[in-house]
MDAnalysis code that builds the backbone (N, CA, C; Angstrom):
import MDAnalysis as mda
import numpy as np

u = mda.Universe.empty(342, n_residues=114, atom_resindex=np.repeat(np.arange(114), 3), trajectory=True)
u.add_TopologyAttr("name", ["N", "CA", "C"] * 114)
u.add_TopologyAttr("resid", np.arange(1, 115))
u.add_TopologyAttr("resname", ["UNK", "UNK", "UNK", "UNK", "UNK", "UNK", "UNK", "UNK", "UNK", "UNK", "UNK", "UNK", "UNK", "UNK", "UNK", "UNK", "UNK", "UNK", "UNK", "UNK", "UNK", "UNK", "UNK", "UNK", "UNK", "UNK", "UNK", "UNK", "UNK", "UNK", "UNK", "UNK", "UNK", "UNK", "UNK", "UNK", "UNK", "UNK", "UNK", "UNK", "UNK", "UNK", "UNK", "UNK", "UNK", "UNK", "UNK", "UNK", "UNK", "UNK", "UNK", "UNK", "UNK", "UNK", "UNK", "UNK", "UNK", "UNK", "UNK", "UNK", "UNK", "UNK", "UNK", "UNK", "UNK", "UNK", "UNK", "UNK", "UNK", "UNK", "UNK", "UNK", "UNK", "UNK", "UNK", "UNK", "UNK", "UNK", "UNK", "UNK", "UNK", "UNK", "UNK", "UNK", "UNK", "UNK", "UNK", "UNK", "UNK", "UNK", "UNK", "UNK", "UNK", "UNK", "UNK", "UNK", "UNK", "UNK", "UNK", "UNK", "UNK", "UNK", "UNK", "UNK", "UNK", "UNK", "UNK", "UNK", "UNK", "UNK", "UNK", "UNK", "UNK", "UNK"])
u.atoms.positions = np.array([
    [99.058, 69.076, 115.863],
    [100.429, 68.706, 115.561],
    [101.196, 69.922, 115.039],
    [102.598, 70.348, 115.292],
    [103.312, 71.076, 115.032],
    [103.441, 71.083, 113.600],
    [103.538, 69.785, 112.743],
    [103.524, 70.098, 111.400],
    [102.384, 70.226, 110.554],
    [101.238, 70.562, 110.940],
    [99.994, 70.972, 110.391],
    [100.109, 72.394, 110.677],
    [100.573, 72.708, 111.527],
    [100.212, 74.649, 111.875],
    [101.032, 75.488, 110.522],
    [100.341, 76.348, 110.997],
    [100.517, 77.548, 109.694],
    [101.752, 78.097, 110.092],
    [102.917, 78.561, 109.269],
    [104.018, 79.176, 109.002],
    [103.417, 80.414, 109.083],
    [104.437, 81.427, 110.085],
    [104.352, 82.809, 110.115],
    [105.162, 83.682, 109.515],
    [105.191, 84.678, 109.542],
    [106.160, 85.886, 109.601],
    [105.469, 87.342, 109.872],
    [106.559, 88.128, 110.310],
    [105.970, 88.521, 110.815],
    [106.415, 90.309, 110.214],
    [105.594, 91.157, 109.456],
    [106.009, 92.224, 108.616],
    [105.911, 93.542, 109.445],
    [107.126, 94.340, 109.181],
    [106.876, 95.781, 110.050],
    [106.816, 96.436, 109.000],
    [105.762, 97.674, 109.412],
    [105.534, 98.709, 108.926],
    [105.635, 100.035, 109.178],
    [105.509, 101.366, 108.644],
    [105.915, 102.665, 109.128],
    [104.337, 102.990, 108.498],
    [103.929, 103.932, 109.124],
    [102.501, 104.600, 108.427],
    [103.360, 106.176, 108.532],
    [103.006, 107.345, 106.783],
    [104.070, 108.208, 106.834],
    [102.494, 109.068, 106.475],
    [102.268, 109.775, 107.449],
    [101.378, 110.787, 107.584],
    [101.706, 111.807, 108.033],
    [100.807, 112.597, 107.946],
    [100.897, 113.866, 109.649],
    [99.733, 113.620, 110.321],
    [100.442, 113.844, 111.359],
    [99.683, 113.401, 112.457],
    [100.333, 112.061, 112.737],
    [99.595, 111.664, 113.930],
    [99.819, 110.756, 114.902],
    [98.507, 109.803, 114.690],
    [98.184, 108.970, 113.937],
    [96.924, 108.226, 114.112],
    [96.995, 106.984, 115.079],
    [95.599, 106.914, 115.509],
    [95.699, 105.749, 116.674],
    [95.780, 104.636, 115.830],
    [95.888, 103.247, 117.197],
    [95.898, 102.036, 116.737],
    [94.856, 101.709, 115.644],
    [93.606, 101.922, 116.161],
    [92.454, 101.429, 115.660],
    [92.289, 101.825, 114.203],
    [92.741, 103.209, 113.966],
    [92.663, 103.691, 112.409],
    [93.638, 103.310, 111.688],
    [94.615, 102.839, 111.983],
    [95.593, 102.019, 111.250],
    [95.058, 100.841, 110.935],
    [94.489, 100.104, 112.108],
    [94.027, 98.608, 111.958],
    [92.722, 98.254, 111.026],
    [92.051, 99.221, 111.360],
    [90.668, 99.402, 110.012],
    [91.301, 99.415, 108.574],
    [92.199, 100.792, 108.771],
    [92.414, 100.801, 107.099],
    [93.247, 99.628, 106.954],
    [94.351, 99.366, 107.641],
    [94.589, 97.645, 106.690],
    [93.701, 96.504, 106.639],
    [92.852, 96.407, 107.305],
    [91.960, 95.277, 106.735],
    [90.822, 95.880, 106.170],
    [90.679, 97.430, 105.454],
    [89.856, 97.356, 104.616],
    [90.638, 97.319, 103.152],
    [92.152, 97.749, 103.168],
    [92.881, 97.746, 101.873],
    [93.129, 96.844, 101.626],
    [93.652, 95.485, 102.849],
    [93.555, 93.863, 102.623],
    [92.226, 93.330, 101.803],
    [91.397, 93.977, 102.076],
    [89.483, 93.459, 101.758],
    [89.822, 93.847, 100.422],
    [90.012, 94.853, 100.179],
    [89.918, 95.528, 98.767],
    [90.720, 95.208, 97.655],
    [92.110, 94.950, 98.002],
    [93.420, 94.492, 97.079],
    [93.328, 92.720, 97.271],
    [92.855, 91.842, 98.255],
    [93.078, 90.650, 97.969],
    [92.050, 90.078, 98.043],
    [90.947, 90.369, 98.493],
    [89.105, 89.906, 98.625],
    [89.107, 89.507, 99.815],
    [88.114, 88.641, 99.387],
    [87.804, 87.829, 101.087],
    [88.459, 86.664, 101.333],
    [89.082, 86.120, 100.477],
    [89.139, 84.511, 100.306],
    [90.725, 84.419, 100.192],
    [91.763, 86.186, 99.788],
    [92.973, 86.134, 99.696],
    [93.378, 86.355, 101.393],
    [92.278, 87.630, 101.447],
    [92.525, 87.891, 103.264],
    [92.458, 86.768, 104.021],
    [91.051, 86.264, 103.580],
    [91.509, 84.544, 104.528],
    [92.991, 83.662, 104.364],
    [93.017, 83.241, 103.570],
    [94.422, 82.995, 103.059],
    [95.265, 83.155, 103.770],
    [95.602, 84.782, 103.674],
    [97.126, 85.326, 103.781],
    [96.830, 85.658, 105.719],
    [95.626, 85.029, 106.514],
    [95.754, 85.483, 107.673],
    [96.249, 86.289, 108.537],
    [95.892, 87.880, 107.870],
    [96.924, 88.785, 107.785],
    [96.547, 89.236, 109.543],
    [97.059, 89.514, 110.605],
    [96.534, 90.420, 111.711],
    [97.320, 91.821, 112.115],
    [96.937, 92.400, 112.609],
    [98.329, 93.466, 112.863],
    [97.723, 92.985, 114.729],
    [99.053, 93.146, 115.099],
    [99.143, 93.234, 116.452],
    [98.975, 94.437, 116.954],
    [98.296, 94.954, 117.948],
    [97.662, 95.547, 118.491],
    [98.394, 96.204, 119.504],
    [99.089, 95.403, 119.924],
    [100.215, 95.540, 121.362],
    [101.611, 96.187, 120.471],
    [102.138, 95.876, 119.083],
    [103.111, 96.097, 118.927],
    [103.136, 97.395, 117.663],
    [102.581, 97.878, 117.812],
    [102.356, 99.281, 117.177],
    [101.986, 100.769, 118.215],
    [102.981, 101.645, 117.612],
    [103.570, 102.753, 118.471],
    [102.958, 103.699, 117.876],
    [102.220, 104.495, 118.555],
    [101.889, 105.557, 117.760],
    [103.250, 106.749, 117.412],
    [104.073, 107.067, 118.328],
    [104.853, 107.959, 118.427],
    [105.811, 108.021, 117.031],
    [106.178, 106.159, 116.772],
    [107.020, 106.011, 115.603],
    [106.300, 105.974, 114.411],
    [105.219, 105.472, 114.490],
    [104.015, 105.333, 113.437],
    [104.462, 103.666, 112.848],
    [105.138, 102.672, 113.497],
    [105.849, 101.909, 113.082],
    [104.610, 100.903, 114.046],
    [105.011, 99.410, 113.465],
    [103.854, 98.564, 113.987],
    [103.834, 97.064, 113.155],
    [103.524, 96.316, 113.668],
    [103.997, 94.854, 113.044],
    [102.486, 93.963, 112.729],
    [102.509, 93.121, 111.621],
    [101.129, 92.474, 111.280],
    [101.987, 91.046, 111.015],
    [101.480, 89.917, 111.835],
    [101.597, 88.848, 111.772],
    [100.645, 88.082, 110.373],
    [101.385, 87.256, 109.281],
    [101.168, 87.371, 108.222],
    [101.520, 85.370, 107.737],
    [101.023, 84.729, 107.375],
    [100.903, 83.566, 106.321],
    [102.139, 83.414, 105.627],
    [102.736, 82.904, 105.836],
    [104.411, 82.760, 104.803],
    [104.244, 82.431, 103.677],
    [103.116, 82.592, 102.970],
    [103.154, 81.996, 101.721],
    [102.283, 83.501, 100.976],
    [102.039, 84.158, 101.963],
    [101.400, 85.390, 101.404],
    [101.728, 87.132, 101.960],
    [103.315, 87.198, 101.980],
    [103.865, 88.152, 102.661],
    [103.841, 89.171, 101.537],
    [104.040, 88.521, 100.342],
    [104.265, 89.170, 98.809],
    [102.968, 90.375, 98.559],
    [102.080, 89.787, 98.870],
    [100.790, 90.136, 98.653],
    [99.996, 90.820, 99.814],
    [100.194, 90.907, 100.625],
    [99.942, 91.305, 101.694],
    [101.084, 92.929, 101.729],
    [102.243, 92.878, 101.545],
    [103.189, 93.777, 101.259],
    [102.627, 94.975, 100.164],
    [102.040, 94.476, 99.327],
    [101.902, 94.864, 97.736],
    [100.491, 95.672, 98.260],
    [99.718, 94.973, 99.125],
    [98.151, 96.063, 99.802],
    [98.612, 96.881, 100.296],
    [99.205, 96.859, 101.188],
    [100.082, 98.141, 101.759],
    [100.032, 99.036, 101.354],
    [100.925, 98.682, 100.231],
    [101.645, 99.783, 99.527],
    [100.721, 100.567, 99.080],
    [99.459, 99.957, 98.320],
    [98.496, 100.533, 98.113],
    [96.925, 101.706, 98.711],
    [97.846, 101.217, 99.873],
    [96.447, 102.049, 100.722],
    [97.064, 103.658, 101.133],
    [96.324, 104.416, 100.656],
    [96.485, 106.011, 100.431],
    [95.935, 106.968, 101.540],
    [95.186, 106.075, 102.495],
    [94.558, 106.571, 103.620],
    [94.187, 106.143, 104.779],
    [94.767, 106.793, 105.866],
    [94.180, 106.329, 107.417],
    [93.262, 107.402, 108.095],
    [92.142, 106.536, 108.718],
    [91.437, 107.481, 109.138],
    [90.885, 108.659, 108.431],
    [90.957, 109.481, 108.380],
    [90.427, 110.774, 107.082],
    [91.502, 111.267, 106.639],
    [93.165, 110.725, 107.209],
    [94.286, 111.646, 106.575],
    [94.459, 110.858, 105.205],
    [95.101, 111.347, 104.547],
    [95.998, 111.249, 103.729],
    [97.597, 110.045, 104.158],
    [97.258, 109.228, 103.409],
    [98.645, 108.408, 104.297],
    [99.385, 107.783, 103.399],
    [100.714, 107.076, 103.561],
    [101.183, 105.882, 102.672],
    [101.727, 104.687, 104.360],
    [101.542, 103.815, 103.284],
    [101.744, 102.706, 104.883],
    [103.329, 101.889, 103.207],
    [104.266, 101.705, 104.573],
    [105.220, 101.471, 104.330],
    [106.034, 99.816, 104.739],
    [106.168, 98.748, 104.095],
    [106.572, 97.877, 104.358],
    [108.077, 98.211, 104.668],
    [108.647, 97.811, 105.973],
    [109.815, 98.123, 106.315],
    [110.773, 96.853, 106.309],
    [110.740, 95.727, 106.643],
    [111.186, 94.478, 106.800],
    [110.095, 93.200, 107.513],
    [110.717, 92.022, 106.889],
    [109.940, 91.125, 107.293],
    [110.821, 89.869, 108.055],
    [110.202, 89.304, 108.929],
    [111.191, 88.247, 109.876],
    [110.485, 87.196, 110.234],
    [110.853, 86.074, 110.294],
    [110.204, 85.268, 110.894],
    [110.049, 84.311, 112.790],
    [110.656, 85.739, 113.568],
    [110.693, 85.571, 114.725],
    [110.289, 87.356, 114.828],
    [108.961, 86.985, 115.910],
    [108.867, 88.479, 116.515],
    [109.829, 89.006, 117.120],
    [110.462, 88.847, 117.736],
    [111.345, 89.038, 118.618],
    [112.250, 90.167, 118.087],
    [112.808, 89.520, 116.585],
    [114.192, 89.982, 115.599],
    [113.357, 90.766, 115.024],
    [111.676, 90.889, 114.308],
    [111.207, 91.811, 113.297],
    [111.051, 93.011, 114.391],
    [111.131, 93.093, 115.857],
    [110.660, 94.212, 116.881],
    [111.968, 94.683, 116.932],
    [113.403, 94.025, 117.334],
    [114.478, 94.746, 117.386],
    [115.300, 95.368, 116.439],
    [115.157, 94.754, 114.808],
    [115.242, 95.120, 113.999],
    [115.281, 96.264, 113.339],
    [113.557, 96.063, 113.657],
    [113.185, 97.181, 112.659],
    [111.909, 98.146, 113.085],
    [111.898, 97.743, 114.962],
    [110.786, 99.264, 115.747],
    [111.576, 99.955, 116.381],
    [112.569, 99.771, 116.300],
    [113.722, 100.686, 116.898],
    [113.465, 101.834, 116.714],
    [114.251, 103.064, 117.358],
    [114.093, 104.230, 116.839],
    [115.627, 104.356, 116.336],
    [115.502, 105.230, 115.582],
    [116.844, 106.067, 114.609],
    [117.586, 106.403, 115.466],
    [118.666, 106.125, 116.118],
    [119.679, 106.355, 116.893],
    [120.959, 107.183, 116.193],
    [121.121, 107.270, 115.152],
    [121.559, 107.999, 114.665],
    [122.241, 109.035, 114.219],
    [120.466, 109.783, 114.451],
    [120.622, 111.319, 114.399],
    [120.630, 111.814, 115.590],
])
């Protein structure tokens, strides 16, 4: 039934390194800083995933489909994780939406700008 399913949203992020790290070393270190900042039982919880398909290496920008009741906390690991892969990193909560669609046009854009 539609009103038993889990509420989403859906959080973008920037990873601010040097270098260019792949998907996979992004995706490790957030579910080992998820493991570490919320346990096992918050990670279950907050059903955190990063999408796989919607992370760019070029922008370092990339979206994790996330539990609406645990965006707070899930945001707050983030912030906390100091490393991807062997670099040196900060991973950056950029905005959060609750249609993929609006969190991709939003906020994976590139800087048009400059």
């Amino acid at each position: 039934m539609p009103s038993l399913r889990e509420k989403k949203r859906y959080l973008a992020f920037e990873v601010i390194t040097d270098g260019n790290p792949a998907s996979h070393e992004v995706d490790s270190s957030i579910r080992r800083g998820l493991l570490r900042y919320l346990g096992t039982l918050g990670t279950a919880k907050a059903g955190a995933s990063v999408m796989k398909d919607q992370y760019d290496t070029q922008s370092r920008k990339g979206i994790i489909r996330v539990a609406h009741t645990s965006t707070d906390q899930v945001s707050a690991s983030l912030a906390l994780i100091n490393e991807v892969g062997s670099r040196k990193a900060m991973i950056r909560t950029v905005g959060a939406s609750g249609i993929l669609k609006k969190a991709r046009d939003n906020y994976l854009k590139k800087d048009e700008r400059c």
